[in-house]
DSSP file (Angstrom, degrees, kcal/mol; ACC not computed):
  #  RESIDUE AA STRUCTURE BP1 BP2  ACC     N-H-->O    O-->H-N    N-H-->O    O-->H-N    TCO  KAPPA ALPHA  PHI   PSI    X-CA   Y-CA   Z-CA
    1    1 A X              0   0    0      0, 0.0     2,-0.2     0, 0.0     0, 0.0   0.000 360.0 360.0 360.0 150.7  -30.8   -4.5  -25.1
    2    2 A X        -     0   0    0      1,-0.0     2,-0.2     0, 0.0     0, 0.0  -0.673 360.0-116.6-121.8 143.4  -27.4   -5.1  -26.2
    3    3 A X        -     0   0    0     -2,-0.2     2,-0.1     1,-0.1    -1,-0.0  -0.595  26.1-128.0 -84.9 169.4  -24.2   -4.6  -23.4
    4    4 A X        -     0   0    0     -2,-0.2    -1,-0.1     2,-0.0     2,-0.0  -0.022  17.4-150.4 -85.3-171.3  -21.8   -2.2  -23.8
    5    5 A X        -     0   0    0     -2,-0.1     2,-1.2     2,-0.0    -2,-0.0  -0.549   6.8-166.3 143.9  86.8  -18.2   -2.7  -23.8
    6    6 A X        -     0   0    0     -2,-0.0     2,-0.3     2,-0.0    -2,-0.0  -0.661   1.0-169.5 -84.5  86.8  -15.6   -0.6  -22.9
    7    7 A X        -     0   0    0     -2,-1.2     2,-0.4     1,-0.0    -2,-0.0  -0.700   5.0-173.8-102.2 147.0  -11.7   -1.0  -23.6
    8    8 A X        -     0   0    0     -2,-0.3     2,-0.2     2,-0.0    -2,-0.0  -0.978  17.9-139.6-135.8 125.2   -9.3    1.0  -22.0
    9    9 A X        -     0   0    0     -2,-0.4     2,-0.3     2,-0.0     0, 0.0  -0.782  27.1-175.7 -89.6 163.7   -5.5    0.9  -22.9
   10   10 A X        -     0   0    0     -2,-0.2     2,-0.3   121,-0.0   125,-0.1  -0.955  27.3-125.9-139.0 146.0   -2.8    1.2  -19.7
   11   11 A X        -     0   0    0     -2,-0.3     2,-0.3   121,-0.0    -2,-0.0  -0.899  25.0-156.9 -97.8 142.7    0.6    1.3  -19.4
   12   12 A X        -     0   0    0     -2,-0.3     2,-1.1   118,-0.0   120,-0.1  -0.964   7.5-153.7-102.8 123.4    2.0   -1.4  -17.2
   13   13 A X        -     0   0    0    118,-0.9   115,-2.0    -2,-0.3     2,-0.2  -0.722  20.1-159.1 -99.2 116.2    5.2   -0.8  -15.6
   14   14 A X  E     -A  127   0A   0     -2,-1.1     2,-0.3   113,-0.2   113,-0.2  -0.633   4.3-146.6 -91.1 142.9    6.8   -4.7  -14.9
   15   15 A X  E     -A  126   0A   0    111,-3.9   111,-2.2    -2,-0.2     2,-0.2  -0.853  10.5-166.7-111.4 153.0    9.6   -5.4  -12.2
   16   16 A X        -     0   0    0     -2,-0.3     2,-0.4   109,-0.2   109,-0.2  -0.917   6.0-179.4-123.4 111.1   12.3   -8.0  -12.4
   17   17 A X        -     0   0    0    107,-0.4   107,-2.5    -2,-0.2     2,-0.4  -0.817  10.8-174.6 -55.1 124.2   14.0   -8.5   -9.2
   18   18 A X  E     -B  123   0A   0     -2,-0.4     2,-0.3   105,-0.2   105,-0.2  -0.949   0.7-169.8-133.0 163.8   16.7  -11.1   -9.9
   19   19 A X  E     -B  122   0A   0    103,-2.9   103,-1.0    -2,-0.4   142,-0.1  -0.810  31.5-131.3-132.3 172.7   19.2  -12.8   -6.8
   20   20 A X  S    S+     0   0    0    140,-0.4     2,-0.2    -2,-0.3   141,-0.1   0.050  77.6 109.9-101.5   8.3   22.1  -14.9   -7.0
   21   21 A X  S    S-     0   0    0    139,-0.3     2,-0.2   101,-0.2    -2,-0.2  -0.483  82.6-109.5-100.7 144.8   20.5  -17.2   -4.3
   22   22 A X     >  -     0   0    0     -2,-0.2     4,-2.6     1,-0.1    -1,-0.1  -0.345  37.9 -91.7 -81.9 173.2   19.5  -20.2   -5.8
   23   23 A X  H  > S+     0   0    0     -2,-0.2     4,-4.8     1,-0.2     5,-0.3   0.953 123.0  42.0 -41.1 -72.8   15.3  -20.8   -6.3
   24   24 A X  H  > S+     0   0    0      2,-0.2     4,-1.4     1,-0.2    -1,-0.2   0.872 110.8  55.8 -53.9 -54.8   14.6  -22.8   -2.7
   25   25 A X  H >> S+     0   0    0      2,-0.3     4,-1.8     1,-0.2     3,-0.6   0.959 115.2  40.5 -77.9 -62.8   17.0  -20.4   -0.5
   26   26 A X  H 3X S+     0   0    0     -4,-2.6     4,-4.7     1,-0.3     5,-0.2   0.925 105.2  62.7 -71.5 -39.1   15.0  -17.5   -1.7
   27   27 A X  H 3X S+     0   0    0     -4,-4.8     4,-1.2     1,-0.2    -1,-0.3   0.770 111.1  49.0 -52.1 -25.4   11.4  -19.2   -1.5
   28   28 A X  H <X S+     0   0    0     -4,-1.4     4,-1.7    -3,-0.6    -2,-0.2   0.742 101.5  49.3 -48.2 -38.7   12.1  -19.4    1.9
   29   29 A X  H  X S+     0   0    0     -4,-1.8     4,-1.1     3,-0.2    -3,-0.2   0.582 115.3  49.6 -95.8  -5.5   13.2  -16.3    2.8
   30   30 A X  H  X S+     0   0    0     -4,-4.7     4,-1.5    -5,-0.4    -2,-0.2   0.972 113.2  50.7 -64.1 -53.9    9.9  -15.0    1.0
   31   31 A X  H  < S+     0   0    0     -4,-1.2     5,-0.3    -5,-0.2    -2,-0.2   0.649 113.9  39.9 -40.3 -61.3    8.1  -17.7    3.0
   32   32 A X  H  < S+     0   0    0     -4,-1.7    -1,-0.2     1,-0.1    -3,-0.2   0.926 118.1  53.7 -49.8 -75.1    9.7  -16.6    6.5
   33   33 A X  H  < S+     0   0    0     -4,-1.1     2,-0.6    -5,-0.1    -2,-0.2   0.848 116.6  30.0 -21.0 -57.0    9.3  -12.8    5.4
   34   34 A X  S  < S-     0   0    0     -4,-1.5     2,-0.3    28,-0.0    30,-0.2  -0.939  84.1-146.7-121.3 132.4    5.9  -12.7    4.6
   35   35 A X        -     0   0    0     -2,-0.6    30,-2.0    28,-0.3    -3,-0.1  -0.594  25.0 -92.0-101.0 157.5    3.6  -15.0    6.3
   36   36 A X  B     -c   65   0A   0     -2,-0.3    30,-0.2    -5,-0.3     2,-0.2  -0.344  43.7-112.4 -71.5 152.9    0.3  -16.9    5.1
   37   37 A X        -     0   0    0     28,-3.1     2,-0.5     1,-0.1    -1,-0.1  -0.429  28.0-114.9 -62.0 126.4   -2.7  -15.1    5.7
   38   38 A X    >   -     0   0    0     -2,-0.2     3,-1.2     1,-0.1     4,-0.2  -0.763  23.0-151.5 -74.5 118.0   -5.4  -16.9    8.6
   39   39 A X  T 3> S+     0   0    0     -2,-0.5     4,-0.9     1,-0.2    -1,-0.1   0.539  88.9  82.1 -63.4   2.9   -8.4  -17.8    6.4
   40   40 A X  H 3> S+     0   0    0      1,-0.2     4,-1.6     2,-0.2    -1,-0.2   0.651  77.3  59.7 -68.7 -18.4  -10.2  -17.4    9.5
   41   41 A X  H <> S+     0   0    0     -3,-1.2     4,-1.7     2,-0.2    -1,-0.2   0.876 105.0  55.2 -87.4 -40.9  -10.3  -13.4    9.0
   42   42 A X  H  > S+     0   0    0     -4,-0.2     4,-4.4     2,-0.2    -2,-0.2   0.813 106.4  54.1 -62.5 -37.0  -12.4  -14.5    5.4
   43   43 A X  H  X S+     0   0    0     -4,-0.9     4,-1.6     1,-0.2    -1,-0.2   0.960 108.3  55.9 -66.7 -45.5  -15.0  -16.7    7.8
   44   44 A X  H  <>S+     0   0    0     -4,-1.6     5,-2.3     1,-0.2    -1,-0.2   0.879 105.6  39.1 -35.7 -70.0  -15.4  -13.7    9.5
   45   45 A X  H ><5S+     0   0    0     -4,-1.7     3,-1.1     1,-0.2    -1,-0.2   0.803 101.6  77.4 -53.7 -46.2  -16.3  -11.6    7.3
   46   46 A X  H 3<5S+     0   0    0     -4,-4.4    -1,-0.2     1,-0.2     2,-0.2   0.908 102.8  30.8  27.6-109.5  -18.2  -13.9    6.0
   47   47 A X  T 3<5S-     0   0    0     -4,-1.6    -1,-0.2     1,-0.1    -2,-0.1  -0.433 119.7 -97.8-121.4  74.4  -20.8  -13.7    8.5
   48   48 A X  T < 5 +     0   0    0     -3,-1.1     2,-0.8    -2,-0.2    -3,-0.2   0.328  69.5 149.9  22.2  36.5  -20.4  -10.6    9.1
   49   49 A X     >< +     0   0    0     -5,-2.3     4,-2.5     1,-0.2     3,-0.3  -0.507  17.8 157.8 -77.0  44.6  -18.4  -10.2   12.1
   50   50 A X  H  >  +     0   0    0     -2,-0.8     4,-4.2     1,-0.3     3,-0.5   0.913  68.6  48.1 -64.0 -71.1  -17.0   -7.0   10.8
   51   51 A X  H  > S+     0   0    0     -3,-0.2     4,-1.5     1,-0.2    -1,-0.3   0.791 118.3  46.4 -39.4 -34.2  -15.9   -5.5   14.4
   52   52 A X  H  > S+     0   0    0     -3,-0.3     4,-1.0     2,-0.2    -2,-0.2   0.932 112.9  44.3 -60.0 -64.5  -14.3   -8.8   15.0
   53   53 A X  H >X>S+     0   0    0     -4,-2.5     4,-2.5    -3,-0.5     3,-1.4   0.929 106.3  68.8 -72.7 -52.9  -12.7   -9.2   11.8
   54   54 A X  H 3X5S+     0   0    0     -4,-4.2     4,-1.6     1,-0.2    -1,-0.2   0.970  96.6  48.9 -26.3 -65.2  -11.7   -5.6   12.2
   55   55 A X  H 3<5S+     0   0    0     -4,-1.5    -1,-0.2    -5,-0.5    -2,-0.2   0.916 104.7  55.8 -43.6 -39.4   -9.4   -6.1   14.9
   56   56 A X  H X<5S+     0   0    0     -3,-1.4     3,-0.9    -4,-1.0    -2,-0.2   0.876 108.7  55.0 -81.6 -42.6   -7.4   -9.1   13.3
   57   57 A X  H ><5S+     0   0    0     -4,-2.5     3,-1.8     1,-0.2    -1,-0.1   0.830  95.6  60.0 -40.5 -44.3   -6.8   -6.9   10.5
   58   58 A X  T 3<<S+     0   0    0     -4,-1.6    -1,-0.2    -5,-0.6    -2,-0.2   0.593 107.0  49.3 -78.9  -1.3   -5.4   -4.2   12.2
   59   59 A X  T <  S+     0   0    0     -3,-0.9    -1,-0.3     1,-0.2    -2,-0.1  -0.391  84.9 115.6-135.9  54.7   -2.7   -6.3   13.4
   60   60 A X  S <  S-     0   0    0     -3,-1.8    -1,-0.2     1,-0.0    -2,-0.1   0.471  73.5 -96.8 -83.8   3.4   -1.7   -7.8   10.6
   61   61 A X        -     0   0    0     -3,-0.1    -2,-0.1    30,-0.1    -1,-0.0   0.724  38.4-108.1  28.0 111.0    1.4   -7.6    9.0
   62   62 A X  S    S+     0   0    0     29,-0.0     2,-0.2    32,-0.0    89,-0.1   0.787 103.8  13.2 -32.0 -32.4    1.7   -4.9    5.9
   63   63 A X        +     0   0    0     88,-0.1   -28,-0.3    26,-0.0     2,-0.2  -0.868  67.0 175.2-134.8 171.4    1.7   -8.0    3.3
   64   64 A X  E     - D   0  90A   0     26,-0.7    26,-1.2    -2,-0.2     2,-0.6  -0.891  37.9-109.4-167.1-178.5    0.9  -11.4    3.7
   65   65 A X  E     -cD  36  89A   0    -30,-2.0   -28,-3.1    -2,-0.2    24,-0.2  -0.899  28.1-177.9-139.3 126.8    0.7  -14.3    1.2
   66   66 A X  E     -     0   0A   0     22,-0.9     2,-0.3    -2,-0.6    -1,-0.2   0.316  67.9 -34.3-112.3  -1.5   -3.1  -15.2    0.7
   67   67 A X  E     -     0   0A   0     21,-0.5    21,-1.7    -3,-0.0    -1,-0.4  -0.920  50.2-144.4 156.2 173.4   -2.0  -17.9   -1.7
   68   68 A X  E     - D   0  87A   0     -2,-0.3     2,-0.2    19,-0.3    19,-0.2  -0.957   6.0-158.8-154.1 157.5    0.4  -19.7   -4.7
   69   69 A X        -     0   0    0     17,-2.0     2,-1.6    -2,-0.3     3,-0.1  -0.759  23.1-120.9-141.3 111.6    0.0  -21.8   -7.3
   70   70 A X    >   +     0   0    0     -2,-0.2     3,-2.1     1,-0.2    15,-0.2  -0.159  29.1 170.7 -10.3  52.6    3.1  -24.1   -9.1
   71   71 A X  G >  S+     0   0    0     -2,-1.6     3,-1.4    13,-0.7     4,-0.2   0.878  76.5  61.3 -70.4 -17.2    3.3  -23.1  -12.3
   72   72 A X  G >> S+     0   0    0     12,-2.1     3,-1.0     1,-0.4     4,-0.5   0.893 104.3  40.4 -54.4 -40.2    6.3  -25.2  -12.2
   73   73 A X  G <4 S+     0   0    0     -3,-2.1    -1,-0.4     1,-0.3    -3,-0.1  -0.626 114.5  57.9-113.0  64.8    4.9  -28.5  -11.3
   74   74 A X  G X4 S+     0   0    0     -3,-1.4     3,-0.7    -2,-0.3    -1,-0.3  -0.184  98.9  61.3-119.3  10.5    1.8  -27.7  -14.0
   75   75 A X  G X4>S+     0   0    0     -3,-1.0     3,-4.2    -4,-0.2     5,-0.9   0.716  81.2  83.1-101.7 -13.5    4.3  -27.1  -16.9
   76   76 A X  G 3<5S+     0   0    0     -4,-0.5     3,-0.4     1,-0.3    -1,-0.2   0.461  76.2  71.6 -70.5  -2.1    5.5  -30.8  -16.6
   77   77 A X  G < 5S+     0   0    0     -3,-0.7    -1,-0.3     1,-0.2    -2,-0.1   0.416  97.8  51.1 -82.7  15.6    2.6  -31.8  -18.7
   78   78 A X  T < 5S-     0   0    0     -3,-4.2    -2,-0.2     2,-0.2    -1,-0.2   0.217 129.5 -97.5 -94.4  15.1    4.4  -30.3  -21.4
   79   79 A X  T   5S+     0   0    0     -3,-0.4     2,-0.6     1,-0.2    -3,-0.2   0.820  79.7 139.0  98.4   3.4    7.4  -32.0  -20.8
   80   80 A X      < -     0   0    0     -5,-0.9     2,-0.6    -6,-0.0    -2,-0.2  -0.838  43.2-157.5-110.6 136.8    9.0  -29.2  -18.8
   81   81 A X        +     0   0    0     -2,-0.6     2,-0.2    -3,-0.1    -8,-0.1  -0.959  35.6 141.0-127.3 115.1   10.8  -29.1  -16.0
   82   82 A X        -     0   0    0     -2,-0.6     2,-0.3   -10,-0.5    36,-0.1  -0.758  49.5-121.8-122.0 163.8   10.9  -25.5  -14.0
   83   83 A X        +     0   0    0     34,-0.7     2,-0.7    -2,-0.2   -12,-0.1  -0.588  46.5 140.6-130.6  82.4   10.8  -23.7  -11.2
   84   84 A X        +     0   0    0     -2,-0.3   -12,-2.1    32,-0.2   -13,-0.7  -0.890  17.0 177.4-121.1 126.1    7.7  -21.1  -10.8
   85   85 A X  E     - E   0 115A   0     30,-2.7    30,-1.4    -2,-0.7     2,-0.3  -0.795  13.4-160.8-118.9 148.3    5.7  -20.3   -7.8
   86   86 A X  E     - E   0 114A   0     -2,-0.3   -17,-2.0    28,-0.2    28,-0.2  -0.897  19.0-169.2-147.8 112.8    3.0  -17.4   -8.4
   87   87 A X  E     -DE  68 113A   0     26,-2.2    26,-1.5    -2,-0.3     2,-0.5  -0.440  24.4-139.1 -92.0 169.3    1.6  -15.6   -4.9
   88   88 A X  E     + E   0 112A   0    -21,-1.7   -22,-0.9    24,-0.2   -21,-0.5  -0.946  30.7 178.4-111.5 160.1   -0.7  -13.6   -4.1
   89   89 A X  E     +DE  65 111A   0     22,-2.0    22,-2.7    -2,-0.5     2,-0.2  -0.964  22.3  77.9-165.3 142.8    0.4  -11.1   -1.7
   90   90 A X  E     -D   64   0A   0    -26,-1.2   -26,-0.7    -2,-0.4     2,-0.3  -0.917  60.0 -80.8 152.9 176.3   -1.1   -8.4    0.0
   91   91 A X    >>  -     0   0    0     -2,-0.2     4,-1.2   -28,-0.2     3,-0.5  -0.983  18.0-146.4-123.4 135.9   -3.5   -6.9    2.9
   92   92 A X  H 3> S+     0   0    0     -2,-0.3     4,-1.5     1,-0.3     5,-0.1   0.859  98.8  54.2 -74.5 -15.5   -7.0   -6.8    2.9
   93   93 A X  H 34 S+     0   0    0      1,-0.2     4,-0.4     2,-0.2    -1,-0.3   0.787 111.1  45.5 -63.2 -19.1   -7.1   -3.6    4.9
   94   94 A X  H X4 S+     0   0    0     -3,-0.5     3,-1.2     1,-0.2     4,-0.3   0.912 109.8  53.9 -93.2 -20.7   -4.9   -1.9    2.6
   95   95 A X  H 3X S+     0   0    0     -4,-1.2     4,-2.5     1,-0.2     3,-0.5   0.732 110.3  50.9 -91.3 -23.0   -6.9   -3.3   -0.4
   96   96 A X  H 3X S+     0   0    0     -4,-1.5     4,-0.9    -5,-0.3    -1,-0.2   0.584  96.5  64.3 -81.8 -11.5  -10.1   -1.8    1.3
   97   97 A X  H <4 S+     0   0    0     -3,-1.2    -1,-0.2    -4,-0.4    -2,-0.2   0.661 114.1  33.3 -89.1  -1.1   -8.4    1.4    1.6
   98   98 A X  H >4 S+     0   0    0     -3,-0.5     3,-6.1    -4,-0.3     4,-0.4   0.689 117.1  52.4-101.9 -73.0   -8.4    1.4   -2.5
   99   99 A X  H 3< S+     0   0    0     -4,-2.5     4,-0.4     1,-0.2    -3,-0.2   0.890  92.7  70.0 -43.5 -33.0  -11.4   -0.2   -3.1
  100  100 A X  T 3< S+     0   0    0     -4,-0.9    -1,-0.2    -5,-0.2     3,-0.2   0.789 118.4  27.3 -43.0 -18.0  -13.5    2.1   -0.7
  101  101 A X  S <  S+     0   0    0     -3,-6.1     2,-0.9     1,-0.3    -2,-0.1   0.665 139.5  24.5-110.1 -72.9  -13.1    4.9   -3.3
  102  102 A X    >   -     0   0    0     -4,-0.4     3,-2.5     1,-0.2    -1,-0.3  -0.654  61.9-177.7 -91.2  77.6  -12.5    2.5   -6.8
  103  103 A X  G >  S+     0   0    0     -2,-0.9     3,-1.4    -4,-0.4    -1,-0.2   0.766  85.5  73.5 -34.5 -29.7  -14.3   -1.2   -6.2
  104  104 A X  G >  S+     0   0    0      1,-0.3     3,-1.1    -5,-0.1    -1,-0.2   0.754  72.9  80.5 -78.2 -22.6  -12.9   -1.7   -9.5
  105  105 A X  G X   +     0   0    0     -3,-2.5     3,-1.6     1,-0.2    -1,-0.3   0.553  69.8  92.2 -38.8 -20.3   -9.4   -1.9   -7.7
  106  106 A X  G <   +     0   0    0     -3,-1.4    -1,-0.2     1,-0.3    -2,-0.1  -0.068  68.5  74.3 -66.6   9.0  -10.3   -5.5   -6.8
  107  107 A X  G <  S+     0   0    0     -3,-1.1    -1,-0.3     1,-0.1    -2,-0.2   0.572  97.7  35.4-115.2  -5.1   -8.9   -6.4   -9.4
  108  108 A X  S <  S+     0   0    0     -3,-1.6     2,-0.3    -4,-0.1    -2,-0.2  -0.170  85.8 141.2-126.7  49.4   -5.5   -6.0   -8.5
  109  109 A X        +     0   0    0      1,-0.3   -19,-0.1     2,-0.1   -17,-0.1  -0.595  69.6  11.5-115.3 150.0   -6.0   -7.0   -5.0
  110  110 A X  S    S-     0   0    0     -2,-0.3    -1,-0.3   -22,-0.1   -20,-0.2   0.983  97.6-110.8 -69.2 172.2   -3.7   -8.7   -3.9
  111  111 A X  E     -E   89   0A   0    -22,-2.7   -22,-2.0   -23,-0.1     2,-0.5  -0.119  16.9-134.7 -85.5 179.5   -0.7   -8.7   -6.2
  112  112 A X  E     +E   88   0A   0    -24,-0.2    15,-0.6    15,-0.2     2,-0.3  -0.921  28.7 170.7-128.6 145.3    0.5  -11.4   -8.1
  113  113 A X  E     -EF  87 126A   0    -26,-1.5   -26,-2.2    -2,-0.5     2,-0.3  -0.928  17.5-149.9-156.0 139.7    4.0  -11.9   -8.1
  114  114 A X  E     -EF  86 125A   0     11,-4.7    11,-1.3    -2,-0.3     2,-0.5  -0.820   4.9-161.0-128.5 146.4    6.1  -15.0   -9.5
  115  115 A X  E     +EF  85 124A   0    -30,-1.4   -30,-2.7    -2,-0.3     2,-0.3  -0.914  30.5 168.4-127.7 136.8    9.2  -16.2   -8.2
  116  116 A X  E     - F   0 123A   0      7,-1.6     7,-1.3    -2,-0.5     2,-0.3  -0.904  29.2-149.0-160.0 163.5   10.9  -18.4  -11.2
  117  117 A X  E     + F   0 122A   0     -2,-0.3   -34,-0.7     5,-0.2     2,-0.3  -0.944  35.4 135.4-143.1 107.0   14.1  -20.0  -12.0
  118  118 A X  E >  S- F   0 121A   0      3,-2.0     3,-1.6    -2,-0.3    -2,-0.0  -0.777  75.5 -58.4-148.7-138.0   15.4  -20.4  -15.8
  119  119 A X  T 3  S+     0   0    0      1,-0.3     3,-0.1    -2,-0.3    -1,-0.0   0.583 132.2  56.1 -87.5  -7.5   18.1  -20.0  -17.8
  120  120 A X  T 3  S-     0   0    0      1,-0.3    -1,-0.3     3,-0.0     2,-0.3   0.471 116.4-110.8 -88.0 -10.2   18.3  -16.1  -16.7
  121  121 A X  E <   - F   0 118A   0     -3,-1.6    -3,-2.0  -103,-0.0     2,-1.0  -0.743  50.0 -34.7  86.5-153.0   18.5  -17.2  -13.1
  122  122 A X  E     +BF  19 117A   0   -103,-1.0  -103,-2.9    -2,-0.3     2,-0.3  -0.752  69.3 161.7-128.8 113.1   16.3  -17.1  -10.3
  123  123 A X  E     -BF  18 116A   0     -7,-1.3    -7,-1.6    -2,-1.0     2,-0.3  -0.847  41.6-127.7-134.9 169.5   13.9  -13.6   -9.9
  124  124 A X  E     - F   0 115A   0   -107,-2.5     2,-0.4    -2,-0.3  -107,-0.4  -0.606  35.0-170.1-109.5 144.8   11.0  -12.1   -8.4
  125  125 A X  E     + F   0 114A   0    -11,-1.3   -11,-4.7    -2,-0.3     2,-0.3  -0.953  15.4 149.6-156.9 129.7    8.8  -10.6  -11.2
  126  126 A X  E     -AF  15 113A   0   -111,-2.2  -111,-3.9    -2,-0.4     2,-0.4  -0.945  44.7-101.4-151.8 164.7    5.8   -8.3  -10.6
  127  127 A X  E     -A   14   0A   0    -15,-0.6  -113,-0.2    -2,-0.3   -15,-0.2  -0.932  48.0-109.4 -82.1 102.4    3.4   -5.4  -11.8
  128  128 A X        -     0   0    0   -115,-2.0     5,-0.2    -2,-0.4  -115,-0.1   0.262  15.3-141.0   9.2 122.8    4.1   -2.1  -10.2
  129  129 A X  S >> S+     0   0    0     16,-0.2     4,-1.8     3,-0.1     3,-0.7   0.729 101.1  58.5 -71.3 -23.1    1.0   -1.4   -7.8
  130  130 A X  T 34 S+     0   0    0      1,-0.4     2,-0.2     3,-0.2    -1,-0.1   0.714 105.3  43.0 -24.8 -58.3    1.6    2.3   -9.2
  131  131 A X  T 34 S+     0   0    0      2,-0.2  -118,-0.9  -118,-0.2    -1,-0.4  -0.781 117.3  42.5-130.4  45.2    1.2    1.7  -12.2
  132  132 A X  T X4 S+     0   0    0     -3,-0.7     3,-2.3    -2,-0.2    -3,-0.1  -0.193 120.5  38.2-102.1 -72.0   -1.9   -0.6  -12.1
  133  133 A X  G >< S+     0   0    0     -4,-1.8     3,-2.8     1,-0.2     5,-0.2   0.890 105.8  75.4 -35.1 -44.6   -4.0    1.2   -9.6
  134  134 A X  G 3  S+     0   0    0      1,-0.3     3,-0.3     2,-0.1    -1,-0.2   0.325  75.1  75.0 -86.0  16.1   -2.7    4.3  -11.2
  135  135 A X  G <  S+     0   0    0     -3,-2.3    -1,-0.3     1,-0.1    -2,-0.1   0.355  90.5  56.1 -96.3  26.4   -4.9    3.7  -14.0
  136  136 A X  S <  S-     0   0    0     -3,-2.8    -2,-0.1     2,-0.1     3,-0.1   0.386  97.1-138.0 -92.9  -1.2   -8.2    4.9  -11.8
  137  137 A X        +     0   0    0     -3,-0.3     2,-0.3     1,-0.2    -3,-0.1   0.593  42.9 156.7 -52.2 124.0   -6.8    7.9  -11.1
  138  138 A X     >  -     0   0    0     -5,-0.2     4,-2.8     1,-0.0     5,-0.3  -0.861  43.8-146.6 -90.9 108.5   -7.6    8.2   -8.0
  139  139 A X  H  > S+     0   0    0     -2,-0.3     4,-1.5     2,-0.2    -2,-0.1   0.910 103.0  39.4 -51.5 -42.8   -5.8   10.4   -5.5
  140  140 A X  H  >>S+     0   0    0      2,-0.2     4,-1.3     1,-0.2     5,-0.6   0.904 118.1  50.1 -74.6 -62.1   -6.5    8.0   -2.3
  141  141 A X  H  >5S+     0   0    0      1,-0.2     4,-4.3     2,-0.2     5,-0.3   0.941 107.3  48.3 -43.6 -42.9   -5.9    5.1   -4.4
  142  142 A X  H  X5S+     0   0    0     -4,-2.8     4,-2.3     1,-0.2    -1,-0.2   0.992 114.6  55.5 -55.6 -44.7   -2.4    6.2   -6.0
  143  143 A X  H ><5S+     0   0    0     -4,-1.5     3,-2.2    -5,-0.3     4,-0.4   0.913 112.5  36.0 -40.9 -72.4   -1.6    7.0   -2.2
  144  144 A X  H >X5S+     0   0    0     -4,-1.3     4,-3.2     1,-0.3     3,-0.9   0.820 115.9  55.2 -38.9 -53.4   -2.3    3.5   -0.9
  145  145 A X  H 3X<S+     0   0    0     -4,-4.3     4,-0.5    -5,-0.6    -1,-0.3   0.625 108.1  51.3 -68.5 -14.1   -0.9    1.8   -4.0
  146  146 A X  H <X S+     0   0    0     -4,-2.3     4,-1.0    -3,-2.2    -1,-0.2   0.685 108.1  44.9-100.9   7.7    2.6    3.7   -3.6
  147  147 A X  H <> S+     0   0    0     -3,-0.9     4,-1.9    -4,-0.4     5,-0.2   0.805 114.9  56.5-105.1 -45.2    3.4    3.0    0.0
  148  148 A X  H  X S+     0   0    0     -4,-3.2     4,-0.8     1,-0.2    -2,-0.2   0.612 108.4  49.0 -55.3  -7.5    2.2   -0.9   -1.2
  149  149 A X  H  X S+     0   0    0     -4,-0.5     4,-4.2    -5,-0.1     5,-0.5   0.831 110.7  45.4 -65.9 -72.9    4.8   -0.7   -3.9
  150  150 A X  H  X S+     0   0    0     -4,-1.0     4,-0.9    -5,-0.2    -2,-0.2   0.750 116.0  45.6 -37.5 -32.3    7.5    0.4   -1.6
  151  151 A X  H  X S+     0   0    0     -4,-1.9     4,-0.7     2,-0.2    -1,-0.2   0.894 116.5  51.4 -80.5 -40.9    6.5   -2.5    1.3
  152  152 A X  H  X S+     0   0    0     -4,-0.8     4,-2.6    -5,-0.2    -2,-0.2   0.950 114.0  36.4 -71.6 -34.4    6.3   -5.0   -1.6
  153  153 A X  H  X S+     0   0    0     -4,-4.2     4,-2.7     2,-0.2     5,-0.4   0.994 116.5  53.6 -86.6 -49.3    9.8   -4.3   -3.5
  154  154 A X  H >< S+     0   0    0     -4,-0.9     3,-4.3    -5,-0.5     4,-0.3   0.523 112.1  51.6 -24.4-112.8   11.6   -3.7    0.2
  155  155 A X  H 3X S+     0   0    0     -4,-0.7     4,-3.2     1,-0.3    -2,-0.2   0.187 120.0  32.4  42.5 -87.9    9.9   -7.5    0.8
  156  156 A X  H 3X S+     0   0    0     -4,-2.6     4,-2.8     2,-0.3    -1,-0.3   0.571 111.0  57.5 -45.8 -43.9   11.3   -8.9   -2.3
  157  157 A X  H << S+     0   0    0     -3,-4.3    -1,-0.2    -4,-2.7    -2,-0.2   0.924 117.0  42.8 -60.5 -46.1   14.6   -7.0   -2.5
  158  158 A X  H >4 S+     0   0    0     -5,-0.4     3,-1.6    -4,-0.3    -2,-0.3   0.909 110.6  52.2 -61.2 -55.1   15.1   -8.7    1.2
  159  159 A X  H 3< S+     0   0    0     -4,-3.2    -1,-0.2    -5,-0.3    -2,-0.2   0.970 109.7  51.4 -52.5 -60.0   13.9  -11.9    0.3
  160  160 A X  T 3<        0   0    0     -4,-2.8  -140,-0.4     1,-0.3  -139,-0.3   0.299 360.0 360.0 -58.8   5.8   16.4  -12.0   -2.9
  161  161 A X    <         0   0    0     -3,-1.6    -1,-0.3  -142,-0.1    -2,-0.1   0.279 360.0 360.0-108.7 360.0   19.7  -11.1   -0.9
């Protein structure tokens, strides 16, 4: 039996937040804004310590930053010298409140958002959560995904002033 294969076009709608703050001043005040995620909530869950892990969720913070990668310090085997951080950011109770209806939401769970410096200056660049989720549409999902739009660009706007 042969798979199927299914392509779907979406419109994405992309944000550029850009500051006058130089690169470091504003990785900070994302840093201090949003705090990393305890990977201890993951163990949990895990082994299935769901009431447990329930709890720690529910007093989390509206975002928190589950990870980064350098894209800066990986471009310097071309020769390049930059400044790009790429997070993830998000909460997994609010990503559960999407997935419960659309698993397939998990794929834009938590958001990716890249904080860069080049010749433009130094901005926050993301995909709408709207506009990504809002190709399942899903009434509960759009919901979830538009108040996580609103927390993330507040966030951001704040981090970049």
């Amino acid at each position: 039996m042969a798979s199927t294969i299914d392509i779907q076009k979406i419109q994405v709608e992309h944000v550029t937040i850009h500051s006058s703050k130089d690169f470091d001043a504003v990785r900070s005040n994302l840093e201090s804004i949003i705090p990393r995620i305890d990977d201890g909530i993951f163990t949990l869950l895990r082994y299935r310590e769901t009431a447990r892990a329930l709890r720690e969720l529910e007093v989390l913070p509206p975002l928190s930053i589950f990870g980064f990668r350098d894209h800066g310090a990986a471009v310097q085997v071309a020769g390049l010298q930059r400044q790009a951080i790429q997070y993830d950011i998000g909460n997994p109770l609010t990503a559960t409140k999407m997935t419960r209806h659309r698993i397939s939401a998990g794929l834009y769970a938590p958001i990716r958002v890249l904080l860069r410096e080049d010749s433009g200056g130094v901005a926050f660049e993301y995909d709408r959560p709207v506009s990504t989720f809002g190709q399942f549409g899903d009434p509960e999902v759009n919901e979830v995904a538009r108040t996580l739009d609103k927390d993330l660009q507040a966030v951001l706007e704040s981090a970049a002033s």
